[in-house]
C-alpha positions as CSV (number, residue, x, y, z in Angstrom):
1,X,-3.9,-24.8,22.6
2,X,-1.5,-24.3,19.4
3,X,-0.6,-27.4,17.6
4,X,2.0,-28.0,15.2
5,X,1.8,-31.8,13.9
6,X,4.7,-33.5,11.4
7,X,4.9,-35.9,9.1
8,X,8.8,-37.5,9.5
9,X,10.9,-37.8,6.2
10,X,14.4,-37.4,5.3
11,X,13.1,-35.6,1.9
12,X,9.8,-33.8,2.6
13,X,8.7,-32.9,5.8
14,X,4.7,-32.3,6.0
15,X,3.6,-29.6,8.2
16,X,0.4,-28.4,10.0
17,X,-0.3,-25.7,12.8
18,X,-3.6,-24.7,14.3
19,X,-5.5,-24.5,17.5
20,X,-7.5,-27.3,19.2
21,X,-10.5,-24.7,19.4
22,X,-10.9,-25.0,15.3
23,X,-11.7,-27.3,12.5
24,X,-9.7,-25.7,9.9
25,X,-5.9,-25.8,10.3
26,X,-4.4,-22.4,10.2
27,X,-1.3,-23.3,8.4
28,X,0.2,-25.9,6.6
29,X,2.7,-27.0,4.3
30,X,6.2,-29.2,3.5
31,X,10.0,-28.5,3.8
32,X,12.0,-30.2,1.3
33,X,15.8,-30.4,2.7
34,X,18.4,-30.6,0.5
35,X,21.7,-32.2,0.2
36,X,22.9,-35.8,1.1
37,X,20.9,-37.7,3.8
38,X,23.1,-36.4,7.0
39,X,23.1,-32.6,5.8
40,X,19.3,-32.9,5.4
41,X,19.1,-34.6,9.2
42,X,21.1,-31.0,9.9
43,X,18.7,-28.8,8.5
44,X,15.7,-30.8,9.1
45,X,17.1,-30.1,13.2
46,X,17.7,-26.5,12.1
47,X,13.8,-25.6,10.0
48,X,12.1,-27.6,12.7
49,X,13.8,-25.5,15.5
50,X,13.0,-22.0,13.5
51,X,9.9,-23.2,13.0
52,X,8.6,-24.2,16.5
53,X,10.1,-20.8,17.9
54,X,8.0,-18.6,15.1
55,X,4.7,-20.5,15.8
56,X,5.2,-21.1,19.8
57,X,3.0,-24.3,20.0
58,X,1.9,-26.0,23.4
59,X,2.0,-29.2,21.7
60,X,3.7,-31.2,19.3
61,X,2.6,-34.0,17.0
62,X,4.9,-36.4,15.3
63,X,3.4,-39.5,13.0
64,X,5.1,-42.3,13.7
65,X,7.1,-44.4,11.2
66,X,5.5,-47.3,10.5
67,X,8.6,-49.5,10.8
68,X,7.1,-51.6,7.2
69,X,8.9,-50.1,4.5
70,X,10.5,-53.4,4.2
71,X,14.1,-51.4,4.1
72,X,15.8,-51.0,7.5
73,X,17.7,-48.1,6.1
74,X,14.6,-46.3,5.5
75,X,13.4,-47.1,8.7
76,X,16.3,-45.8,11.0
77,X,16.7,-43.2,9.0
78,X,12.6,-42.3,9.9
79,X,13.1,-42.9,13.6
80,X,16.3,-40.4,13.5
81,X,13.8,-37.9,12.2
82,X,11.8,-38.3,14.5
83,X,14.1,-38.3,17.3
84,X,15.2,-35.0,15.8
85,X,12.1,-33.6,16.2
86,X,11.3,-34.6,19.5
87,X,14.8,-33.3,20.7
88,X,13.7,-29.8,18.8
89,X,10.5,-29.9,20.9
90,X,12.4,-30.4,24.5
91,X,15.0,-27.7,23.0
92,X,12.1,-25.4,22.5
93,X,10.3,-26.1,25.8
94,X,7.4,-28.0,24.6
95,X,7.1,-30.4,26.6
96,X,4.0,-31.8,25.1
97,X,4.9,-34.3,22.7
98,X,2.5,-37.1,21.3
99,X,3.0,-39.4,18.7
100,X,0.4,-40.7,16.0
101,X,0.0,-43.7,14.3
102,X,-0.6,-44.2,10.7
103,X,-3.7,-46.0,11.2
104,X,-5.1,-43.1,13.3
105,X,-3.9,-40.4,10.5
106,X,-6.3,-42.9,7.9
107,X,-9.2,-42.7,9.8
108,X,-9.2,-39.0,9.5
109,X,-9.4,-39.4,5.6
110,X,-6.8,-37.2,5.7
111,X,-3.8,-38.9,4.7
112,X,-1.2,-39.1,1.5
113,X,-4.0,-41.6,0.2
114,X,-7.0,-39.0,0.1
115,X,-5.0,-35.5,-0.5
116,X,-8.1,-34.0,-2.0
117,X,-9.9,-34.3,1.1
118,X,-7.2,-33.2,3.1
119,X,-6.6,-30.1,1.4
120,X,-11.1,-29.3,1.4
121,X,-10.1,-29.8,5.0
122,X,-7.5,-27.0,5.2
123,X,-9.3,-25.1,2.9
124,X,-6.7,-24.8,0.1
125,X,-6.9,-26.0,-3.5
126,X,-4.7,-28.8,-3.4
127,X,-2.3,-30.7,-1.3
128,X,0.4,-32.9,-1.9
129,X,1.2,-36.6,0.1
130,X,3.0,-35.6,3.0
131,X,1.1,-31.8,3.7
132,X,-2.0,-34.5,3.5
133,X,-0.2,-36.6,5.9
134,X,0.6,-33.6,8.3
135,X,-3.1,-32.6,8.4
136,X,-4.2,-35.7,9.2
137,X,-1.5,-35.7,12.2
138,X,-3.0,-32.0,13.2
139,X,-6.5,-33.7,12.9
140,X,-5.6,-36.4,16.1
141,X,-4.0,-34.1,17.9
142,X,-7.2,-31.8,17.9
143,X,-9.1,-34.9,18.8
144,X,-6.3,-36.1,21.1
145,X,-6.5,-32.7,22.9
146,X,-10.5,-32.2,23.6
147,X,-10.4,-35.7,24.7
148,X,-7.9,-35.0,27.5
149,X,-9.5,-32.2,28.2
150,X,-12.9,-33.8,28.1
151,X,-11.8,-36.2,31.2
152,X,-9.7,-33.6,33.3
153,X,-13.1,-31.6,33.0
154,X,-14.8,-34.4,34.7
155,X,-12.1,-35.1,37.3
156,X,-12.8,-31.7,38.9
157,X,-16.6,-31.5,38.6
């Protein structure tokens, strides 16, 4: 299974594609959007739609805000990223959509706290926050993915 996992932001976007079937991620990276907060929402819609059509994945993986950056702007303006990205999934067809939570992306050490593990993980020489961030989401969903398939493998036997 392909699957591309995101970090939400209205200035970097952290990135990460691989298949359940591996360790390492394949790819990874961030997308910085520029221009004033709506023309970013715009081309974060527009590099997140190019992007799941040139990588195909069967699933997507979105971190969820955390809703505590004691700033509502900041967190609407999360949650409309977000939303964008979901909509971008369901515009693409991929209809498998699961979102992480922050605590889960920690306990993968690979997180915007720990970017030197994160990029040993990926096998690249350094990181930054939010690629960290996205690797960690990747990470889950791996997780997420043989788990699932771990019980449907015991429904049918």
């Amino acid at each position: 299974m392909r699957i591309l996992a995101l970090d939400p932001s209205t200035t970097n976007v952290g990135w990460c594609f691989g298949f359940d079937d591996h360790d390492t991620p394949v790819r990874s990276g961030v997308y910085t959007p520029k221009g004033k907060v709506d023309e970013r929402l715009i081309r974060i819609h527009s590099w997140a739609h190019d992007l799941m059509l040139d990588l195909g994945p069967d699933l997507v993986a979105v971190e969820e805000p955390a809703g505590d950056h004691r700033n509502r702007k900041t967190d609407r303006l999360l949650a409309n990223v977000t939303g964008i990205l979901l909509s971008v999934s369901l515009e693409t067809e991929v209809w498998d959509f699961i979102r992480v939570y922050p605590s889960q992306v920690k306990a993968t050490k690979c997180s915007k706290d720990n970017p030197v593990y994160a990029a040993a993980t990926a096998g690249k020489p350094e990181v930054g926050p939010d690629e960290a961030d996205a690797i960690g989401v990747w990470l889950v969903a791996v997780s997420h993915v043989r788990e699932r398939r771990l019980l449907h493998n015991r429904k049918v036997s």
